[in-house]
PQR file of N, CA, C, O and H, with PARSE charges and radii, in Angstrom:
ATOM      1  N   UNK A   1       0.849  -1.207   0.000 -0.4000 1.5000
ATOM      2  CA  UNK A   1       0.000   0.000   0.000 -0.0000 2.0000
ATOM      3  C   UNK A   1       0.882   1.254   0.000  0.5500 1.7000
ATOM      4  O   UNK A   1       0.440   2.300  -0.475 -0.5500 1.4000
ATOM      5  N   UNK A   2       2.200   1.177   0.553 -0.4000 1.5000
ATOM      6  CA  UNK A   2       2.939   2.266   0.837 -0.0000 2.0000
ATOM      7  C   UNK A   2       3.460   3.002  -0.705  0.5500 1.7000
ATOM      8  O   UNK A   2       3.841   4.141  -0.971 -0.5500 1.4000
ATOM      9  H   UNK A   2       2.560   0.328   0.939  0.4000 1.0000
ATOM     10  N   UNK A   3       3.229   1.482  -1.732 -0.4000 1.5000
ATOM     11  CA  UNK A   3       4.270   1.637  -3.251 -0.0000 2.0000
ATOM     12  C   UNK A   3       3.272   2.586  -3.805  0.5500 1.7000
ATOM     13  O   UNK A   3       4.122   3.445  -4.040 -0.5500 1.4000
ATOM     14  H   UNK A   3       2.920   0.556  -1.515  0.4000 1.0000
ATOM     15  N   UNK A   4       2.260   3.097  -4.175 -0.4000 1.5000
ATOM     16  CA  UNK A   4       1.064   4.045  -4.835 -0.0000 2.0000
ATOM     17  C   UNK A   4       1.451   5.272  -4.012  0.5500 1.7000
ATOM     18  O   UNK A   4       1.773   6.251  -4.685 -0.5500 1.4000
ATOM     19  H   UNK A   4       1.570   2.399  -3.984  0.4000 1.0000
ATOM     20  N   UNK A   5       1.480   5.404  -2.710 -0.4000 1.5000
ATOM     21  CA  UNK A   5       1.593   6.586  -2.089 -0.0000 2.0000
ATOM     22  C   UNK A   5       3.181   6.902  -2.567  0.5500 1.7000
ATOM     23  O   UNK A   5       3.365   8.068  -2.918 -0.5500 1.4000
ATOM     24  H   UNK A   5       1.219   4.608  -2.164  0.4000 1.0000
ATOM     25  N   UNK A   6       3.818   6.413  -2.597 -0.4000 1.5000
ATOM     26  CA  UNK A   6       5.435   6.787  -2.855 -0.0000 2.0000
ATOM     27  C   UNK A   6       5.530   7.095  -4.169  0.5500 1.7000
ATOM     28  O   UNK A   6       6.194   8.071  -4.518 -0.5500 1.4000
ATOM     29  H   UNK A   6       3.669   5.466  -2.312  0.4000 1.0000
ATOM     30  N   UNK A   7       4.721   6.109  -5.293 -0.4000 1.5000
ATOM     31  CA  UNK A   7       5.112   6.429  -6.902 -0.0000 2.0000
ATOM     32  C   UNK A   7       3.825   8.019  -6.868  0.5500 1.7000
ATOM     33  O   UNK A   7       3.525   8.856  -7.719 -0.5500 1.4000
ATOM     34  H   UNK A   7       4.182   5.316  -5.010  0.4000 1.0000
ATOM     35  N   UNK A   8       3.545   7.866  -5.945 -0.4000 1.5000
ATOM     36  CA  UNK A   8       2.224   9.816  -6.309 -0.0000 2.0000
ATOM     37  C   UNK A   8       3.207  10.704  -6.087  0.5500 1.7000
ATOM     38  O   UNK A   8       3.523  11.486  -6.984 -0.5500 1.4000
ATOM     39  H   UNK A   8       3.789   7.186  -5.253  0.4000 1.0000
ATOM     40  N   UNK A   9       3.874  10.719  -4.789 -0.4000 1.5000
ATOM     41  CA  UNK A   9       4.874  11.612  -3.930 -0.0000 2.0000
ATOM     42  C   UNK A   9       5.809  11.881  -5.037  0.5500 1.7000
ATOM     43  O   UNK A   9       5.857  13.073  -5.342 -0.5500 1.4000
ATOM     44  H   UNK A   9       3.618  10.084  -4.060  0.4000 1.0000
ATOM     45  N   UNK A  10       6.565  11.091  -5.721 -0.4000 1.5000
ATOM     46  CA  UNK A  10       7.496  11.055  -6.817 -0.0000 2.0000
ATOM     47  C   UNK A  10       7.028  11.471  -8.111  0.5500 1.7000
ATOM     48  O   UNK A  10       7.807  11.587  -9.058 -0.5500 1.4000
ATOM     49  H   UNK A  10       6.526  10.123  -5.473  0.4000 1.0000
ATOM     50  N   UNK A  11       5.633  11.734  -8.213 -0.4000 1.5000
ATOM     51  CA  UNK A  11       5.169  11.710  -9.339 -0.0000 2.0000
ATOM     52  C   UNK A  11       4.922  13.531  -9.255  0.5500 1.7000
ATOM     53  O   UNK A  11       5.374  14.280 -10.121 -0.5500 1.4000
ATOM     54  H   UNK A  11       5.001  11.640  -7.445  0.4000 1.0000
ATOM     55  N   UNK A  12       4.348  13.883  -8.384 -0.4000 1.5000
ATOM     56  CA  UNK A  12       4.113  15.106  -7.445 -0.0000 2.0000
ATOM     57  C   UNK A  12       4.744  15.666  -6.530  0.5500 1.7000
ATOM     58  O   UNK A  12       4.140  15.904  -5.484 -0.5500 1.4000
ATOM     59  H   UNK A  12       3.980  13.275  -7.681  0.4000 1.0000
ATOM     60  N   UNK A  13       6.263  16.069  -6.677 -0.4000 1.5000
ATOM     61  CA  UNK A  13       7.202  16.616  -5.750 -0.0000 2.0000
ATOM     62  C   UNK A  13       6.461  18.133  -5.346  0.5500 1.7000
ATOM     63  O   UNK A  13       6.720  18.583  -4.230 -0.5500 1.4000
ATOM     64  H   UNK A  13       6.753  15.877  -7.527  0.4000 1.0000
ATOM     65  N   UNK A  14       5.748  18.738  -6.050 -0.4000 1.5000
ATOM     66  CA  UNK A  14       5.211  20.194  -5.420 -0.0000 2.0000
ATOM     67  C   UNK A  14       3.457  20.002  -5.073  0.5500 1.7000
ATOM     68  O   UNK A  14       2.467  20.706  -5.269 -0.5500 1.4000
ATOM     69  H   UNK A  14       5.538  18.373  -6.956  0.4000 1.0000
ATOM     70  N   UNK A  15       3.668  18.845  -4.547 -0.4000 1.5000
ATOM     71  CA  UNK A  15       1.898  18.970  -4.252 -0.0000 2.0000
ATOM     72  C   UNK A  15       1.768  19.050  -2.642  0.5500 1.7000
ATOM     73  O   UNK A  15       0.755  19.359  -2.015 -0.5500 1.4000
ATOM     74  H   UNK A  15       4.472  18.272  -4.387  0.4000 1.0000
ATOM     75  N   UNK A  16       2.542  18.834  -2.324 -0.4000 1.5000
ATOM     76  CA  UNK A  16       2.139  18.612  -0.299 -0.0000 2.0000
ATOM     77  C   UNK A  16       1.033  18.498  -0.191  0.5500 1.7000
ATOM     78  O   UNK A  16       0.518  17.411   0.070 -0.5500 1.4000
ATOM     79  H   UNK A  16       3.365  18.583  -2.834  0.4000 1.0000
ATOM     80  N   UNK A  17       0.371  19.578  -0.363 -0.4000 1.5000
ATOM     81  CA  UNK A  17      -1.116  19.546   0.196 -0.0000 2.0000
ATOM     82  C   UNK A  17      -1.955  17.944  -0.006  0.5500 1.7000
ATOM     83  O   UNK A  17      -2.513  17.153   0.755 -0.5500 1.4000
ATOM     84  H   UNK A  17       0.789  20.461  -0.575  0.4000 1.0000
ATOM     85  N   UNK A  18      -1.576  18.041  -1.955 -0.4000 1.5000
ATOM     86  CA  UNK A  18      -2.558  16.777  -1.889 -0.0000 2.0000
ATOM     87  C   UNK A  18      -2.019  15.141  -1.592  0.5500 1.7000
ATOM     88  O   UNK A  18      -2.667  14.135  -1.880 -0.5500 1.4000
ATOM     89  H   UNK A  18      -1.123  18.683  -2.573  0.4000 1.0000
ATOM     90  N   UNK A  19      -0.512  15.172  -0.868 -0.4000 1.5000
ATOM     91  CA  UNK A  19      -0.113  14.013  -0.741 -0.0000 2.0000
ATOM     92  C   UNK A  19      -0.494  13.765   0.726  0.5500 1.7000
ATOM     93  O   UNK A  19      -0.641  12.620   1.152 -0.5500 1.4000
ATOM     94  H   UNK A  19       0.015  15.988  -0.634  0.4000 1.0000
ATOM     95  N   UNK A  20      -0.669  14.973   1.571 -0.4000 1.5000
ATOM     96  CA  UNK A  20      -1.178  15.365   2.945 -0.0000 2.0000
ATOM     97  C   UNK A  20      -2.845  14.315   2.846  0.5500 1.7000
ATOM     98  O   UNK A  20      -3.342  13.425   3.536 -0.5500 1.4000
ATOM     99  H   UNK A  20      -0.550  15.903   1.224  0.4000 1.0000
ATOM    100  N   UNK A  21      -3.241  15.059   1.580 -0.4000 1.5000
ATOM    101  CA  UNK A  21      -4.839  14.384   1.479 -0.0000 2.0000
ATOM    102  C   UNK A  21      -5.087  13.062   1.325  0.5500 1.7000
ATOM    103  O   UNK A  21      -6.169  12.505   1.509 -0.5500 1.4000
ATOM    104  H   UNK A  21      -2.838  15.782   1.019  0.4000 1.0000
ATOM    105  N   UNK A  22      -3.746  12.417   0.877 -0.4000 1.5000
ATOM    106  CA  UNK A  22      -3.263  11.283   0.087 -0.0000 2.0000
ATOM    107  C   UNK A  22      -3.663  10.020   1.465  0.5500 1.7000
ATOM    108  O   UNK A  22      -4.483   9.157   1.778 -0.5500 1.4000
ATOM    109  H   UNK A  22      -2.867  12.869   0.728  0.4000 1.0000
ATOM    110  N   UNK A  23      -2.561  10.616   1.867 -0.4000 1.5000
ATOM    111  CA  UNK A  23      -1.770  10.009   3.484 -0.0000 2.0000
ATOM    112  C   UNK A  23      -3.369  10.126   4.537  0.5500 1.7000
ATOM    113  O   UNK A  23      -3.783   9.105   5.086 -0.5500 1.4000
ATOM    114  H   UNK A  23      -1.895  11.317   1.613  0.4000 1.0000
ATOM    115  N   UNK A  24      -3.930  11.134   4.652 -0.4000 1.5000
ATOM    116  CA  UNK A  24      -5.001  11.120   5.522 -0.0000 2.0000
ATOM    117  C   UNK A  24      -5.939  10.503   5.350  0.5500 1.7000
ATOM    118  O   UNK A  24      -6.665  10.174   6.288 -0.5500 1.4000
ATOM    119  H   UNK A  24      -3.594  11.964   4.206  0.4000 1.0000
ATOM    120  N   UNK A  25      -6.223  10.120   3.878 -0.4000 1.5000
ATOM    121  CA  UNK A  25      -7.607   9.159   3.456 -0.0000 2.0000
ATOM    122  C   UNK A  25      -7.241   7.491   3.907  0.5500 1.7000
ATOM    123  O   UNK A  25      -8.096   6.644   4.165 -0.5500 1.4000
ATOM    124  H   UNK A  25      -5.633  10.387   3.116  0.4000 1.0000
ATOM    125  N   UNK A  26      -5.867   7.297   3.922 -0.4000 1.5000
ATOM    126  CA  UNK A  26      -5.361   5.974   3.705 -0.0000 2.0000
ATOM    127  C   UNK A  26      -5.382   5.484   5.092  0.5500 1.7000
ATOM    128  O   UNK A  26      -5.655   4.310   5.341 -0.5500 1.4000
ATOM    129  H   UNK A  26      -5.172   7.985   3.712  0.4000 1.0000
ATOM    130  N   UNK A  27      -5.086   6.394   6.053 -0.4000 1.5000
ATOM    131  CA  UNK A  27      -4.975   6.775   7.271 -0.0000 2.0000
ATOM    132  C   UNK A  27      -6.688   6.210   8.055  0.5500 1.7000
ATOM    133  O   UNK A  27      -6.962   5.361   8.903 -0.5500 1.4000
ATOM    134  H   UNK A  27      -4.863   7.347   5.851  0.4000 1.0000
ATOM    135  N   UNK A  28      -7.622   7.299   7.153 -0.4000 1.5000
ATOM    136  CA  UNK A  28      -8.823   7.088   7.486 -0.0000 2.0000
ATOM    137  C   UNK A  28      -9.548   5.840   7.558  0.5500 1.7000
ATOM    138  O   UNK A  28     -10.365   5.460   8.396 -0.5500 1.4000
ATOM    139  H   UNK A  28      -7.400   7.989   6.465  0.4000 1.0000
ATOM    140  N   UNK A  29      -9.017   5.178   6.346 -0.4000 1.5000
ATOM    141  CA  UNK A  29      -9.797   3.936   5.054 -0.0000 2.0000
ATOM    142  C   UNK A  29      -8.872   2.927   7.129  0.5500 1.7000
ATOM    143  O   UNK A  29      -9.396   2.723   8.224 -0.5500 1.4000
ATOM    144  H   UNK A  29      -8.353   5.488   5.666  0.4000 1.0000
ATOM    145  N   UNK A  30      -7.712   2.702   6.688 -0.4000 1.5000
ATOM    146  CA  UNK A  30      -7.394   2.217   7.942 -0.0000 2.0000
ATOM    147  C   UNK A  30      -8.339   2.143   9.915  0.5500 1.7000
ATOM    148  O   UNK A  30      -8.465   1.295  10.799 -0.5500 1.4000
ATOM    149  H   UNK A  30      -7.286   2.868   5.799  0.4000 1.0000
ATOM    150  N   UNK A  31      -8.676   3.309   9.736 -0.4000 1.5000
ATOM    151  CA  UNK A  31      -8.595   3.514  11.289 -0.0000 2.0000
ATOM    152  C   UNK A  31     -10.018   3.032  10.584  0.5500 1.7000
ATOM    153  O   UNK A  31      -9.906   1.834  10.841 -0.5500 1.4000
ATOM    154  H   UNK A  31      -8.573   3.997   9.018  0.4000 1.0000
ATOM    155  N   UNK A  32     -11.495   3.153   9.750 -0.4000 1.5000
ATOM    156  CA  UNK A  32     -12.277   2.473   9.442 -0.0000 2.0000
ATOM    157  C   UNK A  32     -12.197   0.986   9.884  0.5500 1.7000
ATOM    158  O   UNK A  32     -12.945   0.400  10.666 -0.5500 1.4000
ATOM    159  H   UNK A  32     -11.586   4.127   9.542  0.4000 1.0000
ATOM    160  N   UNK A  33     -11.001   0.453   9.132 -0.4000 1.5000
ATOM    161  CA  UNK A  33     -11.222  -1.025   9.309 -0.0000 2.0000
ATOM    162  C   UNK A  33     -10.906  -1.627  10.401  0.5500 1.7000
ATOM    163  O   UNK A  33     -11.506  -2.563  10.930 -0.5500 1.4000
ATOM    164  H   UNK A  33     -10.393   0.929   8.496  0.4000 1.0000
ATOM    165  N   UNK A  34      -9.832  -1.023  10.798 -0.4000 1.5000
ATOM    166  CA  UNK A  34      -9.814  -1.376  12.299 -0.0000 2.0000
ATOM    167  C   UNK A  34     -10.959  -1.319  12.879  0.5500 1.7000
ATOM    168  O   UNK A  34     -11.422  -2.434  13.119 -0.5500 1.4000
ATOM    169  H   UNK A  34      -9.345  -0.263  10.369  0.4000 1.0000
ATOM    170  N   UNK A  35     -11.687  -0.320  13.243 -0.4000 1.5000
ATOM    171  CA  UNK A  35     -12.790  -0.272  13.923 -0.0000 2.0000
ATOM    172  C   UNK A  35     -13.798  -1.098  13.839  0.5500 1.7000
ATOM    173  O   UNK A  35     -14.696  -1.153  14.680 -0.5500 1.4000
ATOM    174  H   UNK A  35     -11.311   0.586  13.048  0.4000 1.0000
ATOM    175  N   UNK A  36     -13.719  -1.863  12.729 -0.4000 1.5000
ATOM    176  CA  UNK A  36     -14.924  -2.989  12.206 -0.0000 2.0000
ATOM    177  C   UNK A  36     -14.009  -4.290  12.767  0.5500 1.7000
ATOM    178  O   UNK A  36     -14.430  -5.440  12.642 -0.5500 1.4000
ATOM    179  H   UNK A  36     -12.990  -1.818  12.046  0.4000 1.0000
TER
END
C-alpha cells in the first residue's frame, strides 16, 4: 500500500497539500477497518 503513495509523492514533488490528502484518506480507510 505504501508503493502508490510513494510512486504519487514522486510523481508530485510540489503537491504537499494533496499528498497530505493522500496520506489522511489511507490513514482514514485504515482507522475504518480497524474499527470494524
Amino acid at each position: 500500500m505504501l508503493l502508490p503513495i510513494t510512486y504519487f509523492f514522486l510523481k508530485e514533488p510540489l503537491g504537499p497539500r494533496t499528498v497530505l490528502g493522500t496520506v489522511l484518506a489511507v490513514s482514514g480507510t485504515a482507522l475504518i477497518f480497524l474499527a470494524v
